[in-house]
C-alpha positions in Angstrom: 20.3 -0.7 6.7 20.1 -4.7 8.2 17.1 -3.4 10.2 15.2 -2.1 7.1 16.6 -5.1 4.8 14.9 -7.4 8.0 11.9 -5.7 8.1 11.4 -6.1 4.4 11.7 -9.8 4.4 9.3 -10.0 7.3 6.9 -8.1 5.3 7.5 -10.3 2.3 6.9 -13.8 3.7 4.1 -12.5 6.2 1.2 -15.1 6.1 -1.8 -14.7 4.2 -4.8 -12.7 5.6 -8.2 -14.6 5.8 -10.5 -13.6 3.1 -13.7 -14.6 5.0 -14.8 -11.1 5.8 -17.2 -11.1 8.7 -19.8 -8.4 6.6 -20.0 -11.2 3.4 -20.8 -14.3 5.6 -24.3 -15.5 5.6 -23.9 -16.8 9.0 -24.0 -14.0 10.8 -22.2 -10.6 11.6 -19.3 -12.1 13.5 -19.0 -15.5 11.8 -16.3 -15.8 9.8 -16.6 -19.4 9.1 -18.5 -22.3 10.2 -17.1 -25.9 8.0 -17.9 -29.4 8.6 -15.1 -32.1 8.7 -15.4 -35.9 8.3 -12.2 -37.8 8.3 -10.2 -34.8 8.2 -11.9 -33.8 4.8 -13.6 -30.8 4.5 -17.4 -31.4 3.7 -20.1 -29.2 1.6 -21.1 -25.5 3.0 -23.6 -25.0 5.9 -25.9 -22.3 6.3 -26.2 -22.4 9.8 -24.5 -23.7 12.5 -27.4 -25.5 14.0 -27.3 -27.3 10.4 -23.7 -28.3 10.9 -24.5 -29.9 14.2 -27.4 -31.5 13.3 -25.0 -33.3 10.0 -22.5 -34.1 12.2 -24.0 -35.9 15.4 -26.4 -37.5 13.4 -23.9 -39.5 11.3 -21.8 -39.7 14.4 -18.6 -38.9 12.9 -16.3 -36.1 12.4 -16.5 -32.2 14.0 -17.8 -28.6 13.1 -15.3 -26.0 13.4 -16.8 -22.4 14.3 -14.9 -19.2 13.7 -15.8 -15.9 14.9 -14.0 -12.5 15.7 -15.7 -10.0 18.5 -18.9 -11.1 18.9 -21.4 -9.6 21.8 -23.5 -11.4 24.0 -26.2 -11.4 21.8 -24.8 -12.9 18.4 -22.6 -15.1 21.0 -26.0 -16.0 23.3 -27.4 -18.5 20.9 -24.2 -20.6 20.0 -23.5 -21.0 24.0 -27.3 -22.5 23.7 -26.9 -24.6 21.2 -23.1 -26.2 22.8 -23.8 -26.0 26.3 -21.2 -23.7 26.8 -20.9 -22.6 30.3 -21.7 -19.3 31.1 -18.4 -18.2 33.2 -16.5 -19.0 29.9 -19.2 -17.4 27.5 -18.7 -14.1 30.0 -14.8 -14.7 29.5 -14.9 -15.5 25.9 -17.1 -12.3 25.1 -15.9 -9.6 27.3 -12.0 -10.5 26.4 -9.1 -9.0 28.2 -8.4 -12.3 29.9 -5.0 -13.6 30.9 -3.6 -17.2 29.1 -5.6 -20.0 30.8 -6.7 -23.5 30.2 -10.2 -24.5 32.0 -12.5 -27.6 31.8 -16.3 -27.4 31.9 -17.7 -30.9 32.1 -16.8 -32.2 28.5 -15.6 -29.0 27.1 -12.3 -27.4 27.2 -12.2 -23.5 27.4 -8.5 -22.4 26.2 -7.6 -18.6 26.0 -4.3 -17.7 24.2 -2.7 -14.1 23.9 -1.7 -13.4 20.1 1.0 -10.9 19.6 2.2 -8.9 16.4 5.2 -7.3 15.8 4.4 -3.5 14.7 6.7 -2.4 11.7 8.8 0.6 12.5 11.5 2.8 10.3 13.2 4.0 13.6 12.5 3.2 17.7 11.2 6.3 18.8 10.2 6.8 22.7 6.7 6.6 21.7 6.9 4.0 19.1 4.7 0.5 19.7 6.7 -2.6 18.8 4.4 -5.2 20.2 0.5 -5.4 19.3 -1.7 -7.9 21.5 -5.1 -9.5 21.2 -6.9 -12.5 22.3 -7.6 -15.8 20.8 -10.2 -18.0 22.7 -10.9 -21.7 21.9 -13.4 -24.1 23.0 -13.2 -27.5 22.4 -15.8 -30.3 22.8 -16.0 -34.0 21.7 -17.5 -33.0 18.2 -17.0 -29.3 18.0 -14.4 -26.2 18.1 -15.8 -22.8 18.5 -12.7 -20.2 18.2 -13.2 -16.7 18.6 -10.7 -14.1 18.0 -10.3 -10.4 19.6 -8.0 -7.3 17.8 -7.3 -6.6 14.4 -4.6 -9.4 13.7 -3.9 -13.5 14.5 -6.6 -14.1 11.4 -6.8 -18.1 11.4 -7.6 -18.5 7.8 -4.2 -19.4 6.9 -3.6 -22.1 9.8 -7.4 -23.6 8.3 -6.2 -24.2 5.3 -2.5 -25.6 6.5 -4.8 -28.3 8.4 -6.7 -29.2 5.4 -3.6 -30.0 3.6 -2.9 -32.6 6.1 -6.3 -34.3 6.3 -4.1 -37.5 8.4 -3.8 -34.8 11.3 -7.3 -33.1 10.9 -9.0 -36.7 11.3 -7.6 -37.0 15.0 -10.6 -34.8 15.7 -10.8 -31.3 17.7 -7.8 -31.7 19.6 -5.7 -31.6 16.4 -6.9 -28.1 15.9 -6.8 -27.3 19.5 -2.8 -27.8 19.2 -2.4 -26.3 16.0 -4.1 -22.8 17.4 -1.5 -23.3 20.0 1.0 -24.0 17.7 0.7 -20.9 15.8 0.4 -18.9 18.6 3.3 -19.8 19.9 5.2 -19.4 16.2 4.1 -15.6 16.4 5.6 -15.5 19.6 9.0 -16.8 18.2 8.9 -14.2 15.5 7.8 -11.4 17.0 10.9 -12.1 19.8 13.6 -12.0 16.8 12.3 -8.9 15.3 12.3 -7.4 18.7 16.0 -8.5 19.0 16.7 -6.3 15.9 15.3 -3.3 17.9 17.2 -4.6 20.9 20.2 -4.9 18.7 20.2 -0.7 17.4 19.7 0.0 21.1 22.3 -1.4 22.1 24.9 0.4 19.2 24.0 3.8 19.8 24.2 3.8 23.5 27.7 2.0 22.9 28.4 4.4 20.2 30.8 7.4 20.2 27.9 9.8 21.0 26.0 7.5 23.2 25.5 9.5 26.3 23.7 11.7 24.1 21.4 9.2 23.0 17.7 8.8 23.8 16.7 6.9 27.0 13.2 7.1 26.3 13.6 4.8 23.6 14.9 2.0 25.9 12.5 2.6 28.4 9.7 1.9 25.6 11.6 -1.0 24.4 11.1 -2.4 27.6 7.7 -1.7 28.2 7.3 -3.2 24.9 8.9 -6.3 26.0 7.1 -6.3 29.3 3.6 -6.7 27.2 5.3 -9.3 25.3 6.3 -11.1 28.7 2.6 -11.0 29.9 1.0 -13.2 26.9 4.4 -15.6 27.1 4.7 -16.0 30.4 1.5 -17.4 31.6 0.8 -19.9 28.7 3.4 -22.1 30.4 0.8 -23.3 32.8 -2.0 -24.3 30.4 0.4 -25.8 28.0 1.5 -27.9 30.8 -1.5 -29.1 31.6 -2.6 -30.4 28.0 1.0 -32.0 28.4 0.6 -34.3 31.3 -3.0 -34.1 32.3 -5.0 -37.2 31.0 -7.9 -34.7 29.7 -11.1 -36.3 28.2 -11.0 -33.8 25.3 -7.4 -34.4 24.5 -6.3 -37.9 22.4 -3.4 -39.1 23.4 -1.6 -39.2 20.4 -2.0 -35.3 20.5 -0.5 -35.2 23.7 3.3 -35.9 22.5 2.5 -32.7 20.1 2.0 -30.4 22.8 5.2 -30.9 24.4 6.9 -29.7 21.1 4.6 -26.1 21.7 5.8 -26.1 25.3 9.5 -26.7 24.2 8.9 -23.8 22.0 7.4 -21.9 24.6 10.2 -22.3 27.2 12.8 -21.1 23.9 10.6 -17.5 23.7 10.3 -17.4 27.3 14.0 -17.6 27.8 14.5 -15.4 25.0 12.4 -12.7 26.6 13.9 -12.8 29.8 17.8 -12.5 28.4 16.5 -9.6 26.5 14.9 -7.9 29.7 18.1 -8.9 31.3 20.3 -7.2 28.8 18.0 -4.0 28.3 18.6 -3.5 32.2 22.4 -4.0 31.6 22.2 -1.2 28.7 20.5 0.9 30.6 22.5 1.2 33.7 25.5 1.5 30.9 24.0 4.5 29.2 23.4 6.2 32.8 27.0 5.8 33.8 28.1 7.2 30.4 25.6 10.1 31.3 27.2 10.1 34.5 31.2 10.5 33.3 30.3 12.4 30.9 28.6 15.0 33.4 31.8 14.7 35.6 34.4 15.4 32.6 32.0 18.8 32.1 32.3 19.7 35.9 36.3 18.9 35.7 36.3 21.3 32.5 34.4 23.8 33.7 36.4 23.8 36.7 39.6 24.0 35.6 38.4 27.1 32.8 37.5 28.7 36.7 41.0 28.0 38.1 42.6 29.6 34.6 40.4 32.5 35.1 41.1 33.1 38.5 44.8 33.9 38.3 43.6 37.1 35.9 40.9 37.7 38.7 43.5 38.1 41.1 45.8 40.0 39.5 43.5 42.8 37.8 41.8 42.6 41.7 45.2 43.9 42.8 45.5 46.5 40.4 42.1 47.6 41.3 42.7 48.7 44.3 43.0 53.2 44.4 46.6 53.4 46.9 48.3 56.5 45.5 51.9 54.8 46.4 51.3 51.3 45.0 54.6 49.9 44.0 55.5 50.6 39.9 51.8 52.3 39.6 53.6 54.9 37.5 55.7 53.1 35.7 54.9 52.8 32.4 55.1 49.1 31.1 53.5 48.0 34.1 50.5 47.2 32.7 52.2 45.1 29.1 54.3 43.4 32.1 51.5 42.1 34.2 49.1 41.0 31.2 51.6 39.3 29.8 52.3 37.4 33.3 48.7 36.7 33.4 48.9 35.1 30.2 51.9 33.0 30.9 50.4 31.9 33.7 47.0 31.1 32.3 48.8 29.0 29.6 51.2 27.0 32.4 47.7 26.0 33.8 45.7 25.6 30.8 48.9 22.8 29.7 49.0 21.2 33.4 45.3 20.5 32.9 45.7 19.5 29.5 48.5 16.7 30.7 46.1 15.6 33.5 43.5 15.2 31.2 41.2 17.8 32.2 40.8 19.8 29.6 
């Protein structure tokens, strides 16, 4: 019941999907917007992005922010062109599928970021998916910020129109929006960790449960292959974020600097999160295989103790089996009420010794 009651609120407050569908923009199949800013004001609408670089370095102020999502070489040929974007990082930024990284070209930084989403589910099942990835790529240059996005979520619409409510920030030029991408990345990051912890959480009360040898083990081995997809876009931002930390970088004003160490103290609090949650799926796991374990070995006891009841019958009826025409009392005629009843009186002292031992 909390898990559904959680997973409704999640639903409820989930940001806003960008409404700049790539099939209505006029710039272009994969564009999904291209806006001019001057002074951290957004300016009139461009047709073309060799418009909005032609407004903005001719009045020398300001930055043009590009957004696209999966282009191909082709549509992505002619922007690298117009930027001078190098073409190790064009290959990168196309082709996806990249690792978290932080590289500088000359005057341009080439950022790539791992976006994660957290998959709504009724019930963990051992084929369920928990964590959905894609890729966020950034470039940033002294007037410009290309950003292309990869997979079906992390839409940036919502963060673009946070930054143009705080026009103070936006003025400080590309590098604001350089650390507000990796500000929301790492948000995501932070709520896709707690709703994992909710999964993490209903693990860990069935195996812990009354029936919880019987439970599922798939289900925890998904969890933490789940968690382990998690761990690869967490992990590895550490480095980059680092860098834009304490690096002196051309691209990044210094002002901005002190707000990337807030995203890196973030990022150490998911990091550590992940890791404890690794750590305590292995310690559930090695709890619900010794429960599987005892609960094997009470079997074994039982059904080895029902052999030792039934053996004392064996014996007897084995005796009485036997064809001797001068066994002792084989003609009398309650020997066979006698030795049943014997049987049974001797089943029963057994059956109650086990009992007492706890074995049956």
């Amino acid at each position: 019941m909390i898990h559904r009651l959680r997973s409704a609120v999640r639903r409820t407050y989930r940001r806003a999907v960008d409404l700049s569908h790539p099939a209505r923009s006029p710039l272009g199949s994969t564009v999904v917007n291209c806006v001019v800013y001057r002074d951290g004001v957004r300016q009139g609408e461009v047709r073309s992005a060799e418009e909005a670089v032609r407004r903005v370095r001719k009045s020398g102020d300001g930055f043009v922010w590009i957004g696209l999502h999966e282009p191909d070489e082709k549509e992505f040929a002619g922007l690298a062109e117009l930027f001078g974007l190098h073409p190790l990082a064009v290959e990168d930024a196309v082709h996806a599928h990249q690792r978290p990284k932080l590289e500088q070209y000359d005057d341009v930084l080439f950022a790539v970021f791992k976006t994660v989403c957290y998959v709504e589910h009724e019930e963990l099942t051992a084929s369920s998916e928990v964590v959905d990835t894609g890729e966020l790529m950034a470039f940033t240059g002294p007037d410009f910020v290309i950003t292309i996005r990869h997979g079906g979520h992390g839409s940036l619409g919502p963060l673009r129109e946070a930054l143009e409510s705080e026009p103070e920030q936006l003025a400080k030029g590309p590098s604001a929006v350089l650390h507000a991408i990796a500000d929301h990345v790492v948000d995501d990051y932070l709520a896709v960790a707690e709703a994992v912890q909710d999964d993490l959480d209903a693990i860990e009360t069935a195996v812990f449960s009354e029936q919880g040898h019987r439970s599922d083990v798939g289900r925890i081995y998904q969890l933490k292959r789940e968690l382990l997809e998690l761990k690869r876009a967490v992990a590895p931002l550490g480095r980059p974020l680092q860098r834009l930390t304490t690096e002196p970088l051309p691209m990044v004003a210094p002002e901005i600097r002190a707000y990337f160490r807030d995203v890196t103290d973030h990022l150490a609090r998911v990091t550590e999160q992940v890791a404890s949650y690794e750590t305590l799926l292995d310690s559930i796991l090695q709890a619900h295989l010794a429960q599987v374990t005892v609960a094997q070995n009470e079997d074994m006891r039982k059904i080895t103790a029902w052999a030792a009841i039934i053996a004392v019958p064996t014996m007897v009826c084995g005796v009485y089996g036997m064809n001797f025409d001068h066994m002792p009392e084989l003609r009398w005629t309650y020997g066979y009420p006698v030795v049943l009843g014997v049987m049974a009186a001797a089943c029963f002292v057994i059956h109650r010794g086990f009992r007492r031992n706890g074995w049956l």
